[in-house]
LUMMIMAR-92331 format. One line per field, with one value per residue: residue in three letters; chain; x, y, z negated of N, C-alpha, C, CB in turn. Coordinates in steps of 0.1 Angstrom, whole numbers, plus 5000, padded with zeros to 4 digits. Atoms other than C-alpha are relative to their C-alpha. Glycine has a CB too. Layout:
% LUMMIMAR-92331
type <- ala, ...
mol <- A, ...
n_east <- X, ...
n_north <- Y, ...
n_up <- Z, ...
ca_east <- X, ...
ca_north <- Y, ...
ca_up <- Z, ...
c_east <- X, ...
c_north <- Y, ...
c_up <- Z, ...
cb_east <- X, ...
cb_north <- Y, ...
cb_up <- Z, ...
This chain:
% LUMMIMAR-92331
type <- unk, unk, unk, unk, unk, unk, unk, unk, unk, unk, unk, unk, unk, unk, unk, unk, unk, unk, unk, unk, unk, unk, unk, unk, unk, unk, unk, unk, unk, unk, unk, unk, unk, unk, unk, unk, unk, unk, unk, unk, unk, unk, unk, unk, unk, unk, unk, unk, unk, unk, unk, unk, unk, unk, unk, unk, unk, unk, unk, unk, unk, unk, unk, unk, unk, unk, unk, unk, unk, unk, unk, unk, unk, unk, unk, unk, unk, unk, unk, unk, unk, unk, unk, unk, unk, unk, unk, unk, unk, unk, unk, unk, unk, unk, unk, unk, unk, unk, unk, unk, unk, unk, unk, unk, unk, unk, unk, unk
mol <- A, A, A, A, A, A, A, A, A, A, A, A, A, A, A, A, A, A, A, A, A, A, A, A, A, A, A, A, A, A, A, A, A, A, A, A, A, A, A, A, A, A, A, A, A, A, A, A, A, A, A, A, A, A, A, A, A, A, A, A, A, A, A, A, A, A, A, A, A, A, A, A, A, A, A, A, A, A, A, A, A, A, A, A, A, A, A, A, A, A, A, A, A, A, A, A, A, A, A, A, A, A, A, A, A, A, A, A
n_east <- 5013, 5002, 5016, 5001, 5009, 5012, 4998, 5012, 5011, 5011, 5001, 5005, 4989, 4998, 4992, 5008, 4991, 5007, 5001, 5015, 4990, 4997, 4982, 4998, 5005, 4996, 4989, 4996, 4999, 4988, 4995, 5010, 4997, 4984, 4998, 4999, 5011, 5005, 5008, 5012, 4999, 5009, 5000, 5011, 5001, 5013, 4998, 5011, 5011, 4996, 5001, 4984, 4988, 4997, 4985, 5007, 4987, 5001, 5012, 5012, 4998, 4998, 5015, 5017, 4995, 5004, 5018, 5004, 4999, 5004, 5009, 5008, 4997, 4998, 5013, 4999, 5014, 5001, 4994, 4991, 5007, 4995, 4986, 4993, 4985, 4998, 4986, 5002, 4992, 4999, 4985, 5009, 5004, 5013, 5009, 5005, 4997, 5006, 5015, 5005, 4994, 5001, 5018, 5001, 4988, 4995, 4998, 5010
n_north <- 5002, 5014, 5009, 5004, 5015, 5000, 5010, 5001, 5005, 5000, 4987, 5000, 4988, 4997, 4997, 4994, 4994, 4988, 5008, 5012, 5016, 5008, 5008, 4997, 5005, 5006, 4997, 4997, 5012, 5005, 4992, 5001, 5014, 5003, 4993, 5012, 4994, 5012, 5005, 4996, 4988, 4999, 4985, 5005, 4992, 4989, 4994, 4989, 5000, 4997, 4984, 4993, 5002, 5010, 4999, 4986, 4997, 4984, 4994, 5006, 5014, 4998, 4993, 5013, 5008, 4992, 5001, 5018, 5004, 4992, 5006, 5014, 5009, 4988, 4991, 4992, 5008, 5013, 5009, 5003, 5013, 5011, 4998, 4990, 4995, 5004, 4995, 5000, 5014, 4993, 4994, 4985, 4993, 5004, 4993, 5007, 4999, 4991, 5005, 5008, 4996, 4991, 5003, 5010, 4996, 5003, 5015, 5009
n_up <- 5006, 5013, 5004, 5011, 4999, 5009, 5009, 5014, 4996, 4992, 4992, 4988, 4993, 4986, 4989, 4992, 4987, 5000, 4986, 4997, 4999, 5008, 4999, 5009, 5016, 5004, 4997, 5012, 5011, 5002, 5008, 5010, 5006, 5006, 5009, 5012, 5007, 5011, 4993, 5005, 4994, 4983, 4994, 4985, 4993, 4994, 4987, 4995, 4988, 4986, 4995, 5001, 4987, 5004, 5004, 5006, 4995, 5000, 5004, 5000, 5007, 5019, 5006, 4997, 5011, 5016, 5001, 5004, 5007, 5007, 4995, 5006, 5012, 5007, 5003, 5008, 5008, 5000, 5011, 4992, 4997, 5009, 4998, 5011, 4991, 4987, 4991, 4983, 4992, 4990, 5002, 5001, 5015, 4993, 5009, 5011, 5014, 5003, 4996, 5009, 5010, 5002, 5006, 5013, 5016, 5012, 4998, 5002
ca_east <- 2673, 2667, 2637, 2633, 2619, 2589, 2594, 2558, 2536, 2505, 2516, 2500, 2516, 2505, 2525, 2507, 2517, 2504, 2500, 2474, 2506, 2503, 2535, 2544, 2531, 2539, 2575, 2575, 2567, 2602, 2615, 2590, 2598, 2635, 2631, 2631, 2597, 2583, 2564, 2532, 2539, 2509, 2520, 2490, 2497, 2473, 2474, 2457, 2426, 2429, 2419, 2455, 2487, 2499, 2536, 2539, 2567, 2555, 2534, 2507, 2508, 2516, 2482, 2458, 2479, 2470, 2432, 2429, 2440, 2430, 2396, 2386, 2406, 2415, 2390, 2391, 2366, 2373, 2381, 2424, 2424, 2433, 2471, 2496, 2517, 2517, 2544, 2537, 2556, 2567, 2604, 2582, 2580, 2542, 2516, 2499, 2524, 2520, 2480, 2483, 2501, 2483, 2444, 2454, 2476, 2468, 2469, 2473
ca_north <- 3198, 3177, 3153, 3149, 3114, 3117, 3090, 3098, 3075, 3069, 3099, 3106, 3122, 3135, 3134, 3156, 3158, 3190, 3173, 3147, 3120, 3093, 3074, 3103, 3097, 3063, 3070, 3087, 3052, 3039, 3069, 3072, 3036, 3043, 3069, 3047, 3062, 3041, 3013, 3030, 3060, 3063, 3082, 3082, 3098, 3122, 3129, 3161, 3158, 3156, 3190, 3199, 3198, 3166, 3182, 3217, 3234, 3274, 3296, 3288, 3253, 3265, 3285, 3255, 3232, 3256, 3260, 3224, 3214, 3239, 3234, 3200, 3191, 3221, 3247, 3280, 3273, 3237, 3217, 3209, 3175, 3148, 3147, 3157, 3168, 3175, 3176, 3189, 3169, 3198, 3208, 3244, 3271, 3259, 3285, 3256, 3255, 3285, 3283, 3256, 3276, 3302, 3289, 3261, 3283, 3261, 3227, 3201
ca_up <- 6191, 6158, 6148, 6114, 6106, 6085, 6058, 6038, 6037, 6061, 6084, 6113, 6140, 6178, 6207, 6231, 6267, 6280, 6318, 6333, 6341, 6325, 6333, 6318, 6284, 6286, 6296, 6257, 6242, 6243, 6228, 6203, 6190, 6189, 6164, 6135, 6119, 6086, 6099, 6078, 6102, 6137, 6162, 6190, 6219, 6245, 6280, 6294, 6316, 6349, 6356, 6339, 6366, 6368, 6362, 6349, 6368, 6367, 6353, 6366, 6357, 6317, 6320, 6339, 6312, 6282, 6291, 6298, 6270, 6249, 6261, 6256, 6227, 6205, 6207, 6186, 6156, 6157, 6127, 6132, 6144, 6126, 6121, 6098, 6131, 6165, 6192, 6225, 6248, 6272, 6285, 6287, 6258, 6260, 6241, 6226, 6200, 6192, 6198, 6172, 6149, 6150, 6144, 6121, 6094, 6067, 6085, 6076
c_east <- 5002, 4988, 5007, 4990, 4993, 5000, 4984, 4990, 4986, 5000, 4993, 5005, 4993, 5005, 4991, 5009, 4992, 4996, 4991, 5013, 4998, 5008, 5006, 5002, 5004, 5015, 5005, 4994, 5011, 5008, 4995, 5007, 5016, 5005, 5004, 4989, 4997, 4990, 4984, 4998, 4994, 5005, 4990, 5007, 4986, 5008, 4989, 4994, 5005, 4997, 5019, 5008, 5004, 5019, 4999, 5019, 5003, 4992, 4988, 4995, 5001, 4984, 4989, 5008, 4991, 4982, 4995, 4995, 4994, 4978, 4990, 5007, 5001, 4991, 5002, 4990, 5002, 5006, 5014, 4998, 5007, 5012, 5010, 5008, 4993, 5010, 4996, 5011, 5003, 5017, 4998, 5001, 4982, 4992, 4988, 5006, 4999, 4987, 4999, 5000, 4987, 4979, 4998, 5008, 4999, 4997, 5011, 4994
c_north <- 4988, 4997, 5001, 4987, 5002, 4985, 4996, 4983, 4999, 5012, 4996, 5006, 4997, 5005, 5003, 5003, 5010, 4996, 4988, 4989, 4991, 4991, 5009, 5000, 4988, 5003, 5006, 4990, 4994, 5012, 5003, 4989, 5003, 5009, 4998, 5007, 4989, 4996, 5007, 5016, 4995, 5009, 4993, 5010, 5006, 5009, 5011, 4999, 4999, 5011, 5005, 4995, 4987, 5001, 5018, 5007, 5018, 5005, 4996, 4991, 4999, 5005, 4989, 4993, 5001, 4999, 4987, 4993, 5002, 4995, 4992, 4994, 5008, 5009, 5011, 4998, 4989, 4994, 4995, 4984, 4993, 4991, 5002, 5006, 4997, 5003, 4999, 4996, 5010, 5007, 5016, 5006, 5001, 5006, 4985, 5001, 5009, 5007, 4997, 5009, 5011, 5001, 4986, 5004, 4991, 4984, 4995, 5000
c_up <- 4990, 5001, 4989, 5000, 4988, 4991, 4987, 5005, 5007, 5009, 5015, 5007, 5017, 5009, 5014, 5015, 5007, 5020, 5001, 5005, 4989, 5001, 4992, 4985, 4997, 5001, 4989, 4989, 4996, 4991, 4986, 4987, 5000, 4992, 4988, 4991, 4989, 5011, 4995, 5009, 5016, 5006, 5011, 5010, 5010, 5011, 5004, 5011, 5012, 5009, 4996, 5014, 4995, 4999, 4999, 5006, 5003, 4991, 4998, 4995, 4985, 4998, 5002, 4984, 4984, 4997, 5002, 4986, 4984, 4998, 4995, 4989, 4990, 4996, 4985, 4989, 4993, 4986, 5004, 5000, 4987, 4993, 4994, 5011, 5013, 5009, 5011, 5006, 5011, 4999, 5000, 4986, 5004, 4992, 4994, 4986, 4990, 4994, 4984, 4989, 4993, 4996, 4994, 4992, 4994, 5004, 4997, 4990
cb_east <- 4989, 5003, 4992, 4996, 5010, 4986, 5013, 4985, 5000, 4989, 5015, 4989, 5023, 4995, 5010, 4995, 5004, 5012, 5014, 4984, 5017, 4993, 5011, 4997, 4986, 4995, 5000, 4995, 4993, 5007, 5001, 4986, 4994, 5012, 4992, 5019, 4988, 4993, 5002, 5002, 5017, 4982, 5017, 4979, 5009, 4993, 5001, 5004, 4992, 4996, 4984, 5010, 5015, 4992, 5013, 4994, 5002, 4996, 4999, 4998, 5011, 5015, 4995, 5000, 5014, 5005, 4990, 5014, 5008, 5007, 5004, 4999, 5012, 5009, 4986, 4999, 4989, 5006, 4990, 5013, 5003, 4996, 5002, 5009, 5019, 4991, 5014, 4998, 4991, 4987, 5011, 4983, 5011, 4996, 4990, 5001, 5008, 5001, 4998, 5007, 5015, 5009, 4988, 5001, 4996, 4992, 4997, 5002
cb_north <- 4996, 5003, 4982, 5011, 4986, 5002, 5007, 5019, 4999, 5000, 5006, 5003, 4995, 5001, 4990, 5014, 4988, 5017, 4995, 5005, 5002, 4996, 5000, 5003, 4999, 4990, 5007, 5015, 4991, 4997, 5010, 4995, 4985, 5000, 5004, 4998, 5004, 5005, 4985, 5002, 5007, 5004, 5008, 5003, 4996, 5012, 4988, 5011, 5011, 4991, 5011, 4992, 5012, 4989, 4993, 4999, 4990, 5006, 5008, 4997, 4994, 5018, 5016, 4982, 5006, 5021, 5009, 4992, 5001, 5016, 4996, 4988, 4992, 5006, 4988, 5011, 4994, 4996, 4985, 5007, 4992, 4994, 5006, 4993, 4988, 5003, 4992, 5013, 4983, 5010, 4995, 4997, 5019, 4985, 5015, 4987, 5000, 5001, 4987, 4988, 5008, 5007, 4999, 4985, 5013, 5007, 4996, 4990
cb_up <- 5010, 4981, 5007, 4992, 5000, 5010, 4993, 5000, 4994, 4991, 5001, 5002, 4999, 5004, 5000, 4992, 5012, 4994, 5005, 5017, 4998, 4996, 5017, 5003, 4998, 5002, 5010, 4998, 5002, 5014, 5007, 5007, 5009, 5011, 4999, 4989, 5010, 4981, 5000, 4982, 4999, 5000, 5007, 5000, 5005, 4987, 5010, 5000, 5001, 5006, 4987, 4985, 5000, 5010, 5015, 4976, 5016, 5011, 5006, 5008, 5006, 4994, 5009, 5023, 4999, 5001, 5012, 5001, 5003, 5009, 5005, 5011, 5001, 5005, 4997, 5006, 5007, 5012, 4997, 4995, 5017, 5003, 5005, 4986, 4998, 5006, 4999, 5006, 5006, 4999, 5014, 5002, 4997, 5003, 5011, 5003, 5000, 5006, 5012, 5000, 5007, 5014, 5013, 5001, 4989, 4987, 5011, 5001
């Protein structure tokens, strides 16, 4: 797997964990920061509800995950958020990405 390091100016970027851990999430601030991103470059991160699994280890757990997430943050309709980027944070092939892809064509 590659990262590309986003170099523009004022980028935004979210790192989405598709799970209600949040050790988790922080556990992707050290890595985050050893990216070497421009300092003019936000990444926020975003832990999923606590209705999501708090570790996503089947099926099942991809689908509560997905409607979770989906849900309360995303929503079909919805304006895309606010972002030039998002990266789900999942060792999963996780239909958000997808999702995203696929009802924000012309984002950002």
């Amino acid at each position: 797997m590659s990262i590309q390091v986003i170099r523009n100016e004022h980028a935004r970027i979210l790192v989405l964990n598709p799970n209600s851990s949040q050790s988790m999430t922080d556990g992707l601030n050290p890595v985050i920061k050893s990216v070497g991103l421009s300092p003019t470059t936000q990444v926020d991160t975003y832990t999923a509800p606590a209705a999501s699994p708090a570790s996503i280890n089947n099926g099942e757990d991809i689908d509560a995950s997905f409607k979770t997430v989906w849900d309360t943050f995303l929503k079909d309709g919805s304006e895309p958020p606010a972002y030039d980027g998002i990266l789900v944070a999942c060792f999963s092939v996780h239909p958000l990405v997808s999702s995203i892809e696929r009802h924000f064509p012309k984002w950002p």
